[in-house]
PQR file of N, CA, C, O and H, with PARSE charges and radii, in Angstrom:
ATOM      1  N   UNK A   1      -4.134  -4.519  18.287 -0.4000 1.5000
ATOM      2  CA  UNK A   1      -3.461  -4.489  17.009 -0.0000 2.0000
ATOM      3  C   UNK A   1      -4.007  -3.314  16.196  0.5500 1.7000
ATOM      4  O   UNK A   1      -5.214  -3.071  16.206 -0.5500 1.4000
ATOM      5  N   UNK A   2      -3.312  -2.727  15.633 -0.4000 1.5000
ATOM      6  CA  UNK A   2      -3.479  -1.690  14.856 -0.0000 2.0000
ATOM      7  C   UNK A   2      -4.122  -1.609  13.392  0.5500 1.7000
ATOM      8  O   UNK A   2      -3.296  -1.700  12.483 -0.5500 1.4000
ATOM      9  H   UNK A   2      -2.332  -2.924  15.625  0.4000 1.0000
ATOM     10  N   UNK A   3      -5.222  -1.481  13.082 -0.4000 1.5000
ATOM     11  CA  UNK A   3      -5.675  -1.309  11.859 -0.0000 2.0000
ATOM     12  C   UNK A   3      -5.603  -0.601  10.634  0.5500 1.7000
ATOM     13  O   UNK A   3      -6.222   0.462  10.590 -0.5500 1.4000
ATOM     14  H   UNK A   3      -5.892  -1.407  13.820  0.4000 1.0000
ATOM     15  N   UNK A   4      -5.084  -0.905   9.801 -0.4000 1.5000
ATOM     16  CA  UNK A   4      -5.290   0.857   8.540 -0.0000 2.0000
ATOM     17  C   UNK A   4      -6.481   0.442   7.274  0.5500 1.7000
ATOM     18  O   UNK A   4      -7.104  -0.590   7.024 -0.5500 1.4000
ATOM     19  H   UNK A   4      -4.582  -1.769   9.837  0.4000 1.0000
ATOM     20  N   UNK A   5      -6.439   1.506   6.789 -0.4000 1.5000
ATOM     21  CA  UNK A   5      -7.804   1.145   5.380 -0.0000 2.0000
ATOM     22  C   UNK A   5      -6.055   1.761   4.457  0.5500 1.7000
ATOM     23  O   UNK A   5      -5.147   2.487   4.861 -0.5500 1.4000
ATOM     24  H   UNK A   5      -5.933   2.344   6.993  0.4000 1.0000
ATOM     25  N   UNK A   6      -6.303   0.928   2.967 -0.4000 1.5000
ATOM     26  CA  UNK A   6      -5.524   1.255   2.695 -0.0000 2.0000
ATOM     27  C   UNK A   6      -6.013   0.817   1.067  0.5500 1.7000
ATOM     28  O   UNK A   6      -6.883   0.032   0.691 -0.5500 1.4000
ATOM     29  H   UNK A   6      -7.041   0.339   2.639  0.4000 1.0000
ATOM     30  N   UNK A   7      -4.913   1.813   0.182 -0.4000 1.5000
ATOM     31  CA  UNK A   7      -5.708   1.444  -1.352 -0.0000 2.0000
ATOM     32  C   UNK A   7      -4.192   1.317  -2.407  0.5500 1.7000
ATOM     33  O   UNK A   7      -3.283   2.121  -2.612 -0.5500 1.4000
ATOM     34  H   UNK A   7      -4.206   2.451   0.487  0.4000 1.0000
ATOM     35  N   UNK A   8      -4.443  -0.035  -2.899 -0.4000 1.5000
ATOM     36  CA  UNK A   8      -3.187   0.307  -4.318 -0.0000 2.0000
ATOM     37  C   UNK A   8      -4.067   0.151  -5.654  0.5500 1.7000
ATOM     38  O   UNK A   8      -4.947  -0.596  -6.080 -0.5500 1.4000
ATOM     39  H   UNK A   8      -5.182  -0.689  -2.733  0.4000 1.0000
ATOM     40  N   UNK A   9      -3.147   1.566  -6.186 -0.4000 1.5000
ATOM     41  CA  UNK A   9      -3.566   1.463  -7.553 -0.0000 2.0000
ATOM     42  C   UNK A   9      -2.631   1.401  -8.443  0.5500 1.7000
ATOM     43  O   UNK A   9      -1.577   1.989  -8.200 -0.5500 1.4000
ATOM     44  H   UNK A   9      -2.432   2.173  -5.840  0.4000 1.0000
ATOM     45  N   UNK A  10      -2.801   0.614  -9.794 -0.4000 1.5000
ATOM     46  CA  UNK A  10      -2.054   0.492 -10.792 -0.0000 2.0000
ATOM     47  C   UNK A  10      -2.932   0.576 -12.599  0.5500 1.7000
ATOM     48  O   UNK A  10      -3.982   0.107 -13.040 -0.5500 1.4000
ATOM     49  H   UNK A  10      -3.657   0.136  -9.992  0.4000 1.0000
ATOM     50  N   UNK A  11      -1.958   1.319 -13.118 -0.4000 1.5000
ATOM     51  CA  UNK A  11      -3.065   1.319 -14.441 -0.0000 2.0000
ATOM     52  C   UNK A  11      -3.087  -0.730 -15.033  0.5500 1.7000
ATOM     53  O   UNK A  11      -2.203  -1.558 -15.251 -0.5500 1.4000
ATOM     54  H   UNK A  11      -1.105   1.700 -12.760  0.4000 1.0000
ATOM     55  N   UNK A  12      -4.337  -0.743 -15.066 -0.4000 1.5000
ATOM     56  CA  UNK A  12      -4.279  -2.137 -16.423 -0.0000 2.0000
ATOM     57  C   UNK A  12      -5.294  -2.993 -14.762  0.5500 1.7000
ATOM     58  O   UNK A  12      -6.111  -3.874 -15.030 -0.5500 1.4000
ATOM     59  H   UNK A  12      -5.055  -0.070 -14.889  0.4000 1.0000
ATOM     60  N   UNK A  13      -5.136  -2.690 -13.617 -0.4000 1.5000
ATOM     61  CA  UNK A  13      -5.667  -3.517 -12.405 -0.0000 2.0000
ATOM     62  C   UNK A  13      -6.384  -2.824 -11.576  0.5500 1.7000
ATOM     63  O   UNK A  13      -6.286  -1.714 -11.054 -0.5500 1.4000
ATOM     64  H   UNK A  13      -4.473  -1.974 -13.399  0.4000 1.0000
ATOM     65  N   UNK A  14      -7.346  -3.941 -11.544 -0.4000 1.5000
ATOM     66  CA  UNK A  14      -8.587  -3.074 -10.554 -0.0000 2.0000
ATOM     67  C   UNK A  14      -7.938  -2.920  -9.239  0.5500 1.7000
ATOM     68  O   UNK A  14      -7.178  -3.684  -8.643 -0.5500 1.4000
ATOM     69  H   UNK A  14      -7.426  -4.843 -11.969  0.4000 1.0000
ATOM     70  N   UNK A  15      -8.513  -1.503  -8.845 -0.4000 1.5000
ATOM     71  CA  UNK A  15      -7.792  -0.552  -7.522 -0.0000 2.0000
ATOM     72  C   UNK A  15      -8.427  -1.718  -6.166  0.5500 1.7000
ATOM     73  O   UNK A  15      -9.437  -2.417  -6.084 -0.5500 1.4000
ATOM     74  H   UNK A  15      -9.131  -0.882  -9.328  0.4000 1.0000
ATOM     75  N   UNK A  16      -7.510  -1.523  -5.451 -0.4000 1.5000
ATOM     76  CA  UNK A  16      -7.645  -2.555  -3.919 -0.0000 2.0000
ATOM     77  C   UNK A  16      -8.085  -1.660  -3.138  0.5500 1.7000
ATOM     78  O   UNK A  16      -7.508  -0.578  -3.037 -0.5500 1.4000
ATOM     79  H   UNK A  16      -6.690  -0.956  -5.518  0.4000 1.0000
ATOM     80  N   UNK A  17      -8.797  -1.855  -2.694 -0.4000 1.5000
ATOM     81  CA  UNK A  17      -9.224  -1.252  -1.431 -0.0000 2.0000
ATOM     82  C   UNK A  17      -9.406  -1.910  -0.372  0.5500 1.7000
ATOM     83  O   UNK A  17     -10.562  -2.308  -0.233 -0.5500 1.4000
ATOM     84  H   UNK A  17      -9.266  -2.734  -2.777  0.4000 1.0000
ATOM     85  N   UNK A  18      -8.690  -2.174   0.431 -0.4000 1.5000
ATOM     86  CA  UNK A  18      -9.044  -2.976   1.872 -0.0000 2.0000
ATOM     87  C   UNK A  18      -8.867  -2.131   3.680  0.5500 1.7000
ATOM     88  O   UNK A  18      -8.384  -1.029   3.942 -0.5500 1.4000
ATOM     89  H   UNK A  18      -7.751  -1.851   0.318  0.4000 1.0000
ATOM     90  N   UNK A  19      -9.529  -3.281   4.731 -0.4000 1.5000
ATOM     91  CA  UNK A  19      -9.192  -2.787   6.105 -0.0000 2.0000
ATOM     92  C   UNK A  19      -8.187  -3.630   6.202  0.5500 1.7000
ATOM     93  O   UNK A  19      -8.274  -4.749   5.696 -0.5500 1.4000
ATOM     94  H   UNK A  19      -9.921  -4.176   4.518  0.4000 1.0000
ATOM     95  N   UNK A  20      -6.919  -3.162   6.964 -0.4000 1.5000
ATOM     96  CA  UNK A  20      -6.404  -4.955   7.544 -0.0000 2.0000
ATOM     97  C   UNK A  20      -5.150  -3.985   7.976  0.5500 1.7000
ATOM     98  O   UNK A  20      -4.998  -2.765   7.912 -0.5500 1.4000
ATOM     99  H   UNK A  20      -6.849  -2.253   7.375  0.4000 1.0000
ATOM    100  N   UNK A  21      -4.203  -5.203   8.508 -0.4000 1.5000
ATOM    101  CA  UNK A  21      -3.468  -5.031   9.280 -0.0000 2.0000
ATOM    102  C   UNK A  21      -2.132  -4.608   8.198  0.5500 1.7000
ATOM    103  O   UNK A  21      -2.397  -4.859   7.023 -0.5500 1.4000
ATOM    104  H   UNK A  21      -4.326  -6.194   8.560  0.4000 1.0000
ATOM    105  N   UNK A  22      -0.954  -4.094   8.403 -0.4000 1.5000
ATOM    106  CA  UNK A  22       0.192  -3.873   7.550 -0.0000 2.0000
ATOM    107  C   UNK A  22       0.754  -5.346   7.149  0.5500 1.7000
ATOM    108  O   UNK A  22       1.559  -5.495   6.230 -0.5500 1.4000
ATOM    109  H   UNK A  22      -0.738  -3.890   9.358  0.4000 1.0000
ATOM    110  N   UNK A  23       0.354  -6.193   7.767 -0.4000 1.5000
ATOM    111  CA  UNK A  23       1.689  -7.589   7.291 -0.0000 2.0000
ATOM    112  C   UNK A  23       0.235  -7.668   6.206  0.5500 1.7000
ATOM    113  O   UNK A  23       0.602  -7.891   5.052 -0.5500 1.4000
ATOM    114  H   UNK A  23      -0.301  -6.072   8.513  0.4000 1.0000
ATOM    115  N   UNK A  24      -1.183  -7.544   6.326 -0.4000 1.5000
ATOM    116  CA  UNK A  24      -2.090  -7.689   5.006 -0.0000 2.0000
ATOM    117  C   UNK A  24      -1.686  -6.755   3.944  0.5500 1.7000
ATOM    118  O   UNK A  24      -2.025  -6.931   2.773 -0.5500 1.4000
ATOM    119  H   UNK A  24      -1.481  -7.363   7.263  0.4000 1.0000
ATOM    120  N   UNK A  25      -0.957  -5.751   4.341 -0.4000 1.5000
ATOM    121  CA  UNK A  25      -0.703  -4.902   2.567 -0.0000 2.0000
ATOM    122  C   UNK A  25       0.678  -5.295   2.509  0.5500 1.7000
ATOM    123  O   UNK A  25       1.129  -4.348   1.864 -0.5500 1.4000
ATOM    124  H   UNK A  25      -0.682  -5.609   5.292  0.4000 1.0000
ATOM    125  N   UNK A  26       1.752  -6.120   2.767 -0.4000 1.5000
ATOM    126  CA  UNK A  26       2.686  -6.669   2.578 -0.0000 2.0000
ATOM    127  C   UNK A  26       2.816  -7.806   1.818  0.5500 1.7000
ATOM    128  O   UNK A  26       3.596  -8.155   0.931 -0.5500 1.4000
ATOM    129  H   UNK A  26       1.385  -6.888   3.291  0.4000 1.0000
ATOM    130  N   UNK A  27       1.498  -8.501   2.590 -0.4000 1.5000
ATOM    131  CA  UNK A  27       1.186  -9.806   1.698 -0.0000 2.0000
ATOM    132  C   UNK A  27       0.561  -9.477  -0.011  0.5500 1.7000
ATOM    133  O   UNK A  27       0.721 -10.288  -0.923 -0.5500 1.4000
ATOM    134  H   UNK A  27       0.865  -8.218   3.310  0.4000 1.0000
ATOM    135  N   UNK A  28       0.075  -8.566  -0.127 -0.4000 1.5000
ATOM    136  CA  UNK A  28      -0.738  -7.859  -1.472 -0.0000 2.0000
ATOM    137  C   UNK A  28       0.117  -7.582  -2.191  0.5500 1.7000
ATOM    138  O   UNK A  28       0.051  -7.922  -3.372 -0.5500 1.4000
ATOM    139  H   UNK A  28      -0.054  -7.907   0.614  0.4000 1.0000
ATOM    140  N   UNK A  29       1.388  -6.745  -1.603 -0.4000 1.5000
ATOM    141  CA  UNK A  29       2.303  -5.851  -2.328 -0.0000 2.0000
ATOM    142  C   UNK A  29       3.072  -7.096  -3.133  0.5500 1.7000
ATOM    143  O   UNK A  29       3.511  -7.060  -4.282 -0.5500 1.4000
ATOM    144  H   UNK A  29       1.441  -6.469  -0.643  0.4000 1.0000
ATOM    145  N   UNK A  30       3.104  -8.160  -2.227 -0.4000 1.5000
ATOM    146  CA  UNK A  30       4.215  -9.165  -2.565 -0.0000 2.0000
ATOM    147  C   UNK A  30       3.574 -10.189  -3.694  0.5500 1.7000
ATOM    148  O   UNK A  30       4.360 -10.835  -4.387 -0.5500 1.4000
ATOM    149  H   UNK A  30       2.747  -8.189  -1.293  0.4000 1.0000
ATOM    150  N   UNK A  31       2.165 -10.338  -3.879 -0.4000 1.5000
ATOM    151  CA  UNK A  31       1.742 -11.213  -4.361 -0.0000 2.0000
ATOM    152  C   UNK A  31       1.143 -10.852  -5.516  0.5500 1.7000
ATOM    153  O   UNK A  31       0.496 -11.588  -6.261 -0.5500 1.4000
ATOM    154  H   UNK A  31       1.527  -9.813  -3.316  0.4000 1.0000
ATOM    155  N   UNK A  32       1.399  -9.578  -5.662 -0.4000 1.5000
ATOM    156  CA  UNK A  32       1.469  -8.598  -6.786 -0.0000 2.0000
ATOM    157  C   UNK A  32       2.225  -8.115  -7.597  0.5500 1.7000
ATOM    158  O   UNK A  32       1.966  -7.525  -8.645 -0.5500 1.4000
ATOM    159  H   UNK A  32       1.924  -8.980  -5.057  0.4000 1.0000
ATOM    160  N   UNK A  33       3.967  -8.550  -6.748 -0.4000 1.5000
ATOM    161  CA  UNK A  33       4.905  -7.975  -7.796 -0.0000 2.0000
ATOM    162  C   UNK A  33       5.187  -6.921  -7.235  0.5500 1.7000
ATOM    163  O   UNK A  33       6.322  -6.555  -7.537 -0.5500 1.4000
ATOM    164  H   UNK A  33       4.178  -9.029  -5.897  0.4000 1.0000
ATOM    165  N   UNK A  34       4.553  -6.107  -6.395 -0.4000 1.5000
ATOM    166  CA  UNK A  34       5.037  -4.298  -5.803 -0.0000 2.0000
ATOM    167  C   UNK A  34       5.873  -4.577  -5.149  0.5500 1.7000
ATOM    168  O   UNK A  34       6.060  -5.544  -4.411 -0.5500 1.4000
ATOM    169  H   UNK A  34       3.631  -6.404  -6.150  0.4000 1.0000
ATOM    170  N   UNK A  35       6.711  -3.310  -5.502 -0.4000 1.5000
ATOM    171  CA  UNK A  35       7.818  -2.823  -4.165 -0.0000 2.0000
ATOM    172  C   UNK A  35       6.929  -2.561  -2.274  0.5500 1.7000
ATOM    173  O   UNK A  35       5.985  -1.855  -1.918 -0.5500 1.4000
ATOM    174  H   UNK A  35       6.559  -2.524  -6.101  0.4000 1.0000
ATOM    175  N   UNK A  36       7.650  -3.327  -1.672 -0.4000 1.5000
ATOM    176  CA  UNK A  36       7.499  -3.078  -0.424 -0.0000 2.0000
ATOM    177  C   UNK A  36       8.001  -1.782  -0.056  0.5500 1.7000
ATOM    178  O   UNK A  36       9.168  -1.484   0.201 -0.5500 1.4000
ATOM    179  H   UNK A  36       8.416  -3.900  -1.961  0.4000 1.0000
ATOM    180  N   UNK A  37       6.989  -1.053  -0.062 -0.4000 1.5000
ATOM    181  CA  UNK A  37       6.928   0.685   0.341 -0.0000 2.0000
ATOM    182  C   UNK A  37       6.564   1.350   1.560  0.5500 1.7000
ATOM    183  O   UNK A  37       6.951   2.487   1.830 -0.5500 1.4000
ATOM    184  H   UNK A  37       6.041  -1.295  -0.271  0.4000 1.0000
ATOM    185  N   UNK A  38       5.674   0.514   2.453 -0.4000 1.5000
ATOM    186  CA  UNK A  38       5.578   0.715   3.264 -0.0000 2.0000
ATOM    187  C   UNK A  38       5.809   0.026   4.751  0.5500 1.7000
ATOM    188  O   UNK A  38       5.270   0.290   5.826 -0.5500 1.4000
ATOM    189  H   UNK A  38       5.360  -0.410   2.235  0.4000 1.0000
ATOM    190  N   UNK A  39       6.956  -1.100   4.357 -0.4000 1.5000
ATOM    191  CA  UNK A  39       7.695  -1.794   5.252 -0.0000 2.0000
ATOM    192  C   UNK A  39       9.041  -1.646   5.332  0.5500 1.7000
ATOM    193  O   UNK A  39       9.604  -0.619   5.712 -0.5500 1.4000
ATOM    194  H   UNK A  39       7.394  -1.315   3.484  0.4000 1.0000
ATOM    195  N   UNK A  40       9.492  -2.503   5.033 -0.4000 1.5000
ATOM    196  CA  UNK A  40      10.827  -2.333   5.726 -0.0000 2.0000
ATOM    197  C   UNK A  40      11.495  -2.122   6.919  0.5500 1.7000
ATOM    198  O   UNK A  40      12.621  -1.652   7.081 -0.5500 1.4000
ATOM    199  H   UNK A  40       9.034  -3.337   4.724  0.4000 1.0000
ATOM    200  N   UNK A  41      10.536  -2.593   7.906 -0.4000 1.5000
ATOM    201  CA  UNK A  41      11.289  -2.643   9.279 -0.0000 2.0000
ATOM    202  C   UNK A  41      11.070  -1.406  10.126  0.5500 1.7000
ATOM    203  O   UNK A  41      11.188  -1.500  11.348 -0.5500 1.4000
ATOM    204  H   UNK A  41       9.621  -2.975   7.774  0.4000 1.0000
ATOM    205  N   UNK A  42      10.842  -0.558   9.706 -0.4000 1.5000
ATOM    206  CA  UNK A  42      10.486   0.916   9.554 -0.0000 2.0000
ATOM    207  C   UNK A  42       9.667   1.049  10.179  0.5500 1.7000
ATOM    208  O   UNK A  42       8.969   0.052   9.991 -0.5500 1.4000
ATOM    209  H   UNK A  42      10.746  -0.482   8.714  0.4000 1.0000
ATOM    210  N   UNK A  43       9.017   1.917  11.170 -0.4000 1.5000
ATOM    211  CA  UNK A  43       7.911   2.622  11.796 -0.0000 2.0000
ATOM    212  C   UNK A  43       7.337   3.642  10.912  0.5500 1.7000
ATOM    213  O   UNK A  43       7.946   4.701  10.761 -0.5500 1.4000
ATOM    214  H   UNK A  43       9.583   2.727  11.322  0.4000 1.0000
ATOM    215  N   UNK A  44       5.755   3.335  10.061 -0.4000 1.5000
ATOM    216  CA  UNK A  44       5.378   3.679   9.330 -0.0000 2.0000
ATOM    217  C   UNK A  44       3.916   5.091  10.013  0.5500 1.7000
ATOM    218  O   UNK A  44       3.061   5.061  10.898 -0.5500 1.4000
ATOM    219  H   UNK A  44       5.260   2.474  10.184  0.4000 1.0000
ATOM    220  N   UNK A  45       4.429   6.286   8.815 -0.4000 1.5000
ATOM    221  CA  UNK A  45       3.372   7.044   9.643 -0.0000 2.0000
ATOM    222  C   UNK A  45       2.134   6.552   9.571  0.5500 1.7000
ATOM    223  O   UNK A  45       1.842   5.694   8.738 -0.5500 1.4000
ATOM    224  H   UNK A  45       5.123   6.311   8.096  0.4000 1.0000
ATOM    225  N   UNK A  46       1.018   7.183  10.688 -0.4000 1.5000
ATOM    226  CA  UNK A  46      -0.613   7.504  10.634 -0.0000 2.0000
ATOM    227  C   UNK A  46      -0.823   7.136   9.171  0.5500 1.7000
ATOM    228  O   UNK A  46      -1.490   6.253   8.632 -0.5500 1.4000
ATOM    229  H   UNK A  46       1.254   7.880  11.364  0.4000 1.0000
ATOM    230  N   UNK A  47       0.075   8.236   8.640 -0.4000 1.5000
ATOM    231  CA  UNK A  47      -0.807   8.066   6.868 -0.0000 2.0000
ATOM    232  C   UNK A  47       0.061   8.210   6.060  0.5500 1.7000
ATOM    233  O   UNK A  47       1.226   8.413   6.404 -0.5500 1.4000
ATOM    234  H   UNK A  47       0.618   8.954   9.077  0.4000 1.0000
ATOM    235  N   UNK A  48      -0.309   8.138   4.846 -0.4000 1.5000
ATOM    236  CA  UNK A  48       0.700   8.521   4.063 -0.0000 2.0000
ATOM    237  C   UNK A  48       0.487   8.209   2.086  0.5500 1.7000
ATOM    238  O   UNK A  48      -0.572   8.014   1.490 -0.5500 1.4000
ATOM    239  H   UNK A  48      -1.255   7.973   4.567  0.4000 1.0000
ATOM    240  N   UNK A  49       1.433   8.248   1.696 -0.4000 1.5000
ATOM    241  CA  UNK A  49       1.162   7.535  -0.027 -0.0000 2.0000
ATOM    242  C   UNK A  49       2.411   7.909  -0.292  0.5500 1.7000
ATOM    243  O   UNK A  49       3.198   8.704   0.222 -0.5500 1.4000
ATOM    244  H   UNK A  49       2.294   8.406   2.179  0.4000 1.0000
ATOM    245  N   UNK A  50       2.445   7.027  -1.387 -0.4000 1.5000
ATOM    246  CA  UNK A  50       3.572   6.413  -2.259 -0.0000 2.0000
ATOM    247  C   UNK A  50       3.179   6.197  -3.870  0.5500 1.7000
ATOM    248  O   UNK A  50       2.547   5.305  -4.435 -0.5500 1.4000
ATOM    249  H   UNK A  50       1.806   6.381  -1.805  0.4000 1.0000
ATOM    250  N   UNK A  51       3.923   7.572  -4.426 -0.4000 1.5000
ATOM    251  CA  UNK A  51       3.705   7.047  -5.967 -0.0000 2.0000
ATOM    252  C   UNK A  51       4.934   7.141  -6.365  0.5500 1.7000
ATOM    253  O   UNK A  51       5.896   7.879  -6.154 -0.5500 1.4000
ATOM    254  H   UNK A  51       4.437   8.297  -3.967  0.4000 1.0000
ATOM    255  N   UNK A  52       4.571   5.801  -7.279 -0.4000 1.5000
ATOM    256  CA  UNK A  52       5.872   5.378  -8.185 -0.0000 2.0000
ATOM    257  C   UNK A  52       5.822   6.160  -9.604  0.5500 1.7000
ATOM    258  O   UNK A  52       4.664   6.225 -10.014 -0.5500 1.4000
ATOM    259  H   UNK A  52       3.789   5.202  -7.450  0.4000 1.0000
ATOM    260  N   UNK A  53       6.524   6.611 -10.240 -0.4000 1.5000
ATOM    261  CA  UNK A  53       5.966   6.939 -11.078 -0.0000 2.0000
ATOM    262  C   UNK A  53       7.587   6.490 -12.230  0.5500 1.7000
ATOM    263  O   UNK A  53       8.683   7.035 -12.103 -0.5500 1.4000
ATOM    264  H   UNK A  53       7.465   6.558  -9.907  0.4000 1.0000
ATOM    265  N   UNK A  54       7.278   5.512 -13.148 -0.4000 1.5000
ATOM    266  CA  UNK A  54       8.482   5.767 -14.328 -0.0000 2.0000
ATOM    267  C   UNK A  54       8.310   5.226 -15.680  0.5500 1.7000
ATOM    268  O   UNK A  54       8.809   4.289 -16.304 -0.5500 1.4000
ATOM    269  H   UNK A  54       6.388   5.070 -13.252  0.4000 1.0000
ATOM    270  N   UNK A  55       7.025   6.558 -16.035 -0.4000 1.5000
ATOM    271  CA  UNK A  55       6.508   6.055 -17.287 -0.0000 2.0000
ATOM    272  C   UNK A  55       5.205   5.583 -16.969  0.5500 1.7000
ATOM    273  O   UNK A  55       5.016   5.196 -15.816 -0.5500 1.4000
ATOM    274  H   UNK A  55       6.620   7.319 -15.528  0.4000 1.0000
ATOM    275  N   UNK A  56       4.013   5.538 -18.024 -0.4000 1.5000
ATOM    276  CA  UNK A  56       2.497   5.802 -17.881 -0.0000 2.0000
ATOM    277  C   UNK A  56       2.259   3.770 -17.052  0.5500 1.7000
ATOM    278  O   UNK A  56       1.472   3.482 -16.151 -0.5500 1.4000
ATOM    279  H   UNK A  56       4.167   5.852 -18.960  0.4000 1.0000
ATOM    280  N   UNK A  57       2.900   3.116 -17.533 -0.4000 1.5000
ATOM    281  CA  UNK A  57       2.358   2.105 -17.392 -0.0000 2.0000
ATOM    282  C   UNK A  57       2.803   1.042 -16.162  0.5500 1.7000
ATOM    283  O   UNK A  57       2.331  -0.068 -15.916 -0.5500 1.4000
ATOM    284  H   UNK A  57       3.539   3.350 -18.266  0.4000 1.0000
ATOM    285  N   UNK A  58       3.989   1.850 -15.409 -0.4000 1.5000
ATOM    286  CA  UNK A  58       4.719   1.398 -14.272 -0.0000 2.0000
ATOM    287  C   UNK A  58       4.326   2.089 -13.186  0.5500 1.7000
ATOM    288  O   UNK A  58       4.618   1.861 -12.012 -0.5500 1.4000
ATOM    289  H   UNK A  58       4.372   2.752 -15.608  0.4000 1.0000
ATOM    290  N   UNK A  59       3.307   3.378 -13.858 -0.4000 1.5000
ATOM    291  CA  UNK A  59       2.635   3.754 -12.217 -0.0000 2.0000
ATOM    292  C   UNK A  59       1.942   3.216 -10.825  0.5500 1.7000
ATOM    293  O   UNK A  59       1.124   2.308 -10.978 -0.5500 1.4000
ATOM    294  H   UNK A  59       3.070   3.563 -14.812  0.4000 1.0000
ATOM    295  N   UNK A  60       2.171   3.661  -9.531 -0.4000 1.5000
ATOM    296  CA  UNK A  60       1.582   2.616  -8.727 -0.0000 2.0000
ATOM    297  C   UNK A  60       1.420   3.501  -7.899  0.5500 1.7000
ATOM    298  O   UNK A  60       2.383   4.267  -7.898 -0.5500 1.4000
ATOM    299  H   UNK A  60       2.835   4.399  -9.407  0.4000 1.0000
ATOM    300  N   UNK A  61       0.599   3.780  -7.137 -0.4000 1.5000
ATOM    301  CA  UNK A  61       0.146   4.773  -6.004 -0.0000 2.0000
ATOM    302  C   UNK A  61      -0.771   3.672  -4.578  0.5500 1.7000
ATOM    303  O   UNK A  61      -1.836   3.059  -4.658 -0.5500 1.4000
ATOM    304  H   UNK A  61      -0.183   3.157  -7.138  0.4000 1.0000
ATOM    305  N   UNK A  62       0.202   3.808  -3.398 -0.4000 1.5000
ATOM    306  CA  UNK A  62      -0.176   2.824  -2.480 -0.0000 2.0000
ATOM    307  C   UNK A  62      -0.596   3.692  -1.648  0.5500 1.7000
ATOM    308  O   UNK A  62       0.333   4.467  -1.422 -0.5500 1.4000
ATOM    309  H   UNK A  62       1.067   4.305  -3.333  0.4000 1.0000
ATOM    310  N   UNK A  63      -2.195   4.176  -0.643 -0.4000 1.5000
ATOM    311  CA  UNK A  63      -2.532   5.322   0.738 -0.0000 2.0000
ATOM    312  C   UNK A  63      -2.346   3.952   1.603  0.5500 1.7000
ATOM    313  O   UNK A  63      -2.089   2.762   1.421 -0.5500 1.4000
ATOM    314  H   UNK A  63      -2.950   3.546  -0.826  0.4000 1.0000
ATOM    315  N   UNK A  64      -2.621   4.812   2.598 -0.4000 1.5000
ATOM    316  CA  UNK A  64      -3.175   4.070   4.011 -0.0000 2.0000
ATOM    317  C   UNK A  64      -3.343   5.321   5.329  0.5500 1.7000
ATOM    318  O   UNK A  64      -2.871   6.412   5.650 -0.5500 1.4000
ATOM    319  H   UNK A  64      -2.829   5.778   2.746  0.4000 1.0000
ATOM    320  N   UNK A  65      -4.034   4.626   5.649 -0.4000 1.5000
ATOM    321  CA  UNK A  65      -4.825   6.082   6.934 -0.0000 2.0000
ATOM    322  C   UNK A  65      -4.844   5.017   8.149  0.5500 1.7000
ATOM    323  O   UNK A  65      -5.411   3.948   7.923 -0.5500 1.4000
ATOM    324  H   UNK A  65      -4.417   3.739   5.388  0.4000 1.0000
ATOM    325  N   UNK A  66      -4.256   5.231   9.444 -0.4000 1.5000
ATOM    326  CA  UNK A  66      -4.437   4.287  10.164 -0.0000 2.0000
ATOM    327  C   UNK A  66      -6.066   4.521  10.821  0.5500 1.7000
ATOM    328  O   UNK A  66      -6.434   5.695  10.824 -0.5500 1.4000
ATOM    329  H   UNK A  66      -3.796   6.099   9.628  0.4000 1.0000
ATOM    330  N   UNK A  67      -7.146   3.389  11.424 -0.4000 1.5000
ATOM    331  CA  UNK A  67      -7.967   4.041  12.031 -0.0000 2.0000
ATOM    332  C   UNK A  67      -8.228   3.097  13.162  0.5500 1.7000
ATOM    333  O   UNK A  67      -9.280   2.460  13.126 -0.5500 1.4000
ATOM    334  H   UNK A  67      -6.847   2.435  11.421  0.4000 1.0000
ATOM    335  N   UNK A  68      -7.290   2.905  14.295 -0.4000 1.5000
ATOM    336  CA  UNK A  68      -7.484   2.712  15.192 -0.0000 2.0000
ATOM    337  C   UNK A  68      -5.939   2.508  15.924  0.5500 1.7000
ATOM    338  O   UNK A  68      -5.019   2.809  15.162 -0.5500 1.4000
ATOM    339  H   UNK A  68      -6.435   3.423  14.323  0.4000 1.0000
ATOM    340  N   UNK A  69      -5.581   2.108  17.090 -0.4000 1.5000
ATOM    341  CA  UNK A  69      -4.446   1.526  17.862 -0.0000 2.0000
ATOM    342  C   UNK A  69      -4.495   1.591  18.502  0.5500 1.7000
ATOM    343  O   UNK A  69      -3.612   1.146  19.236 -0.5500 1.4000
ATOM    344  H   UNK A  69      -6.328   1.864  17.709  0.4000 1.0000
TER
END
């Protein structure tokens, strides 16, 4: 199984930083309220990020680096 380290940040909430698997930053995204950004059924790259940006207080910036498979 494939591992990534991966980080969401949002202003007003302490930044996540975790190891785990993608259905673990799915479960975060979801239990948080975030848009699912890096699912969707989709074959997701090695790496990558995602910022939202619409307005100072709706910002959200999600990485992930895979490190293993």
């Amino acid at each position: 199984m494939t591992f990534y380290a991966w980080t969401i940040s949002k202003p007003g909430r302490k930044t996540i930083e975790k190891v785990g698997h993608l259905d673990e930053l799915r479960d975060y995204l979801r239990e948080l309220d975030l848009p699912e950004i890096v699912t969707l059924g989709a074959k997701i790259s090695d790496h990558g990020n995602y910022t939202q940006k619409r307005g100072k207080l709706d910002e959200l910036s999600v990485t992930w680096t895979k490190i293993d498979g």
